[in-house]
PALOKOL-741380 format. One line per 2 residues: number of its first residue (from 1); for each residue y, x, z of C-alpha. Coordinates in Angstrom, 1 decimal. Example, Ala and Ser with C-alpha at 12.3 -4.5 7.8 and 13.67 -1.06 7.14 Angstrom:
2
1) -4.5:12.3:7.8; -1.1:13.7:7.1 $
***
This chain:
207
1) -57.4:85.0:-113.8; -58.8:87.6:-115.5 $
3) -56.8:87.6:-118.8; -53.5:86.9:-116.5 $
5) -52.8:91.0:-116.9; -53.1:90.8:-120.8 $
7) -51.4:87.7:-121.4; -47.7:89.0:-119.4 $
9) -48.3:92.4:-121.4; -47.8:90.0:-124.7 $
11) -45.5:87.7:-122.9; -43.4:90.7:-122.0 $
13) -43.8:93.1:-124.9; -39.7:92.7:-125.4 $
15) -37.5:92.7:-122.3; -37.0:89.7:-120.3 $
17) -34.7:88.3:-117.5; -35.4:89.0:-114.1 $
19) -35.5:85.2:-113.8; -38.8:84.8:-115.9 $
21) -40.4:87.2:-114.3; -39.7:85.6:-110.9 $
23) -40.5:82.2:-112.2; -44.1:83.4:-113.8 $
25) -44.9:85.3:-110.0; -43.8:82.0:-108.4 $
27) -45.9:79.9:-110.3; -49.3:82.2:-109.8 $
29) -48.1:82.0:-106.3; -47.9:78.6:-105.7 $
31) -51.9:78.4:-108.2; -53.0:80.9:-105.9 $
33) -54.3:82.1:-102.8; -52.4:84.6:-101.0 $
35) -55.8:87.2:-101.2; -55.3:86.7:-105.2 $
37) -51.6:87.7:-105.1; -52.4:91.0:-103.5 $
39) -55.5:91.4:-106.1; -53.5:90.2:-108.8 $
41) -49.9:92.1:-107.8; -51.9:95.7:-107.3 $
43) -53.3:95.0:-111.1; -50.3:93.9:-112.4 $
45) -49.0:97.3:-110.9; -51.1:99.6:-113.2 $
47) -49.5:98.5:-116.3; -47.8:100.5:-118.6 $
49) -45.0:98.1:-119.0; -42.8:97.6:-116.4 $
51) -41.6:94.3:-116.7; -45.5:93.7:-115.6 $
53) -45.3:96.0:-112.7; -41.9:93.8:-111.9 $
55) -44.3:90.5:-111.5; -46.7:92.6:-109.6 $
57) -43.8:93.6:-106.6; -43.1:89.8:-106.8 $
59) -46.5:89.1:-105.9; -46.9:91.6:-103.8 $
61) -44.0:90.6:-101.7; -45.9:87.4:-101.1 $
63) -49.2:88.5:-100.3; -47.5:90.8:-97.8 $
65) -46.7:87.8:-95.6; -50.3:88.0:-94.7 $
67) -51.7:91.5:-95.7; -50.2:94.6:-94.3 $
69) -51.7:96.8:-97.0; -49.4:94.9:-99.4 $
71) -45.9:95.5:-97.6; -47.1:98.8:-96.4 $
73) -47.5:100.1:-101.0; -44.3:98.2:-101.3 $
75) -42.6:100.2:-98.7; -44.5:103.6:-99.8 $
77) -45.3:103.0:-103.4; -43.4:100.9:-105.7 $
79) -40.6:102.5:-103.3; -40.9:105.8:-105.4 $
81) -40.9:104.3:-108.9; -38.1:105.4:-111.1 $
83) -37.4:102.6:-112.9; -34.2:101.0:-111.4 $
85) -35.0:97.9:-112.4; -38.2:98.0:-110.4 $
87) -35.7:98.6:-107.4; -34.4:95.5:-108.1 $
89) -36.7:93.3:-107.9; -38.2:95.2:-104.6 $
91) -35.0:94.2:-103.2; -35.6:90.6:-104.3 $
93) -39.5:90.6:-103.2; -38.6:92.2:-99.8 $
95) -36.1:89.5:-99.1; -38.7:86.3:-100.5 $
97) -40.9:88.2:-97.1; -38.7:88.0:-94.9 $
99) -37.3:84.4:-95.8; -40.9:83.2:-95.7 $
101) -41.9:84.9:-92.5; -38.5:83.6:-90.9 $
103) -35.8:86.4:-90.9; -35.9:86.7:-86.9 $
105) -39.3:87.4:-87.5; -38.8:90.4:-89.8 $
107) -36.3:91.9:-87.7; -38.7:94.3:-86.5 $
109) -39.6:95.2:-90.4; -36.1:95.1:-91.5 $
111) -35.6:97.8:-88.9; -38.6:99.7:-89.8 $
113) -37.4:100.0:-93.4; -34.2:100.8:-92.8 $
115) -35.2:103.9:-90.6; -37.2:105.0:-93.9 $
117) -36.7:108.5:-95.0; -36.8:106.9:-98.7 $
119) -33.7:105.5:-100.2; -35.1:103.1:-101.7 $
121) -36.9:101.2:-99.4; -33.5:101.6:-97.0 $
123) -31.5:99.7:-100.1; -33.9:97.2:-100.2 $
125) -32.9:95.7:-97.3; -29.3:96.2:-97.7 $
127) -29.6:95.3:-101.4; -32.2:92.4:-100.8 $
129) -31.3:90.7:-98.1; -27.3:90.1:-99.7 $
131) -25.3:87.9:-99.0; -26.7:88.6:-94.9 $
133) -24.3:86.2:-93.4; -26.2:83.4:-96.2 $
135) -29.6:84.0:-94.7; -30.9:81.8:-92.1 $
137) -30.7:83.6:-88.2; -28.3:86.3:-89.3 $
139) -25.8:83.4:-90.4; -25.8:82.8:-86.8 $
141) -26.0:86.4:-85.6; -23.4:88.0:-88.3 $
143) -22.4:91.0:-85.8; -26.2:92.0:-85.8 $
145) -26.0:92.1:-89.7; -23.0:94.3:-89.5 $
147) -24.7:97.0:-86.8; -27.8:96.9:-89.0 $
149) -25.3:97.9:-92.0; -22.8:100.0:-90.2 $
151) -25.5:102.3:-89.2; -25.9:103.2:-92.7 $
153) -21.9:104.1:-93.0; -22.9:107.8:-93.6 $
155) -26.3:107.2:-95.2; -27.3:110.7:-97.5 $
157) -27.8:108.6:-100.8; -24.6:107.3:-102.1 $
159) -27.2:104.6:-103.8; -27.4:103.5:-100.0 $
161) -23.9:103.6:-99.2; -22.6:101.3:-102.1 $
163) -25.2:98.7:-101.0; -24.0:99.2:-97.4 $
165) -19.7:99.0:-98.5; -20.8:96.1:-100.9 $
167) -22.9:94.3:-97.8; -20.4:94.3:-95.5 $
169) -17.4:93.5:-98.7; -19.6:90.4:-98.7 $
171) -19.6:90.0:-95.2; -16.0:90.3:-94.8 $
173) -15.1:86.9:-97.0; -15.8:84.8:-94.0 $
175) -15.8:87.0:-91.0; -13.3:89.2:-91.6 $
177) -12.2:89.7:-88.3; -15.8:90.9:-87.5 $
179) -15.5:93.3:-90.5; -11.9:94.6:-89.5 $
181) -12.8:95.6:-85.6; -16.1:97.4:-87.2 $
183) -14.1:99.2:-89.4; -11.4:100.3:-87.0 $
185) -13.7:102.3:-85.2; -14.6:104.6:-88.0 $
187) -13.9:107.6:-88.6; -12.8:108.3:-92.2 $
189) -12.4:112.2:-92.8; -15.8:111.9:-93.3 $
191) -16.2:111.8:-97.2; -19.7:109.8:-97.1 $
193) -18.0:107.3:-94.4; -14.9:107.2:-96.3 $
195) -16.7:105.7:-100.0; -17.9:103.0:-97.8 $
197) -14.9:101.9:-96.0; -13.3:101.6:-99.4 $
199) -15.9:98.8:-100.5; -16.2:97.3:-97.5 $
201) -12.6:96.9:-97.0; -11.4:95.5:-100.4 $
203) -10.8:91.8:-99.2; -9.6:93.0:-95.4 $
205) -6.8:94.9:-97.6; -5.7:92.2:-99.2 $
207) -4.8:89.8:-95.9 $
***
């Protein structure tokens, strides 16, 4: 395990696909215990290359289903880093938690992230956790996905906002009626308000 680092350093020494990287952090997963992610994910971290960080938030996101200190450096940490592509793939490891938790479960995380004054970790659950109305409890609760969005209407990063108008767009495809009364109630001579209602509302438009 100890040459894991070095070998995805040579393995990624070109840019890859998101889905490679996923795939190689799913494999050490499944070889692993969940103590070794965490080990392995805050190593994986301190590289140079990013594409090696990017496996180390994948594990990371699956030792936090059992360590605290792991979702607590994704929520404050990797959170801060400035590559976007980073972002991305927090999105993706923050929804693998929740979906192995149980996404009931994580309702009182998906809350606590959302309420965090970093952007990032806020878009990570509206990024991550797309389409909401296709992930297990919130299929059955879609009005609770759209307050937990809605809230974000006039969000200070417009990085948070599209995530929130494109959230709900998805939303709206098959409860648009759900979509429609939210969006009725707001008001739009608020600029911030008003770039989200024009994502959210492309397909309600069309009707």
């Amino acid at each position: 395990m100890s040459d894991y680092r070095a070998t995805l350093e040579e393995r990624y020494a070109e840019q890859v696909s998101f889905k490679l990287i996923e795939k190689d952090a799913e494999q050490f997963y499944a070889a692993h215990a969940l103590e070794d992610c965490y080990t392995m994910g805050q190593e994986l971290y301190q590289s140079g290359n990013y594409q090696v960080q990017e496996a180390g938030v994948y594990l990371l996101g699956y030792a936090a289903t059992a360590n605290d200190k792991a979702l607590l450096f994704l929520k404050e940490e990797v959170s801060r880093h400035d590559n976007w592509r980073v972002q991305e793939v927090l999105a993706k490891a923050f929804d693998r938690y929740c979906s192995l938790i149980g996404y009931e479960t994580a309702l009182p995380i998906i809350k606590d992230w959302l309420a965090s004054d970093i952007a990032n970790t806020r878009r990570a659950v509206s990024e991550g956790l797309r389409i909401w109305t296709g992930r297990p409890y919130f299929k059955e609760h879609p009005q609770l996905a759209i307050d937990l969005l809605a809230a974000h209407k006039e969000d200070e990063s417009l990085y948070m906002r599209k995530s929130v108008g494109n959230a709900l767009r998805d939303i709206s495809k098959k409860h648009p009626a759900l979509i429609a009364k939210e969006l009725e109630q707001w008001n739009v001579s608020s600029k911030e308000i008003k770039q989200v209602y024009k994502l959210a509302s492309k397909f309600i438009a069309q009707e």
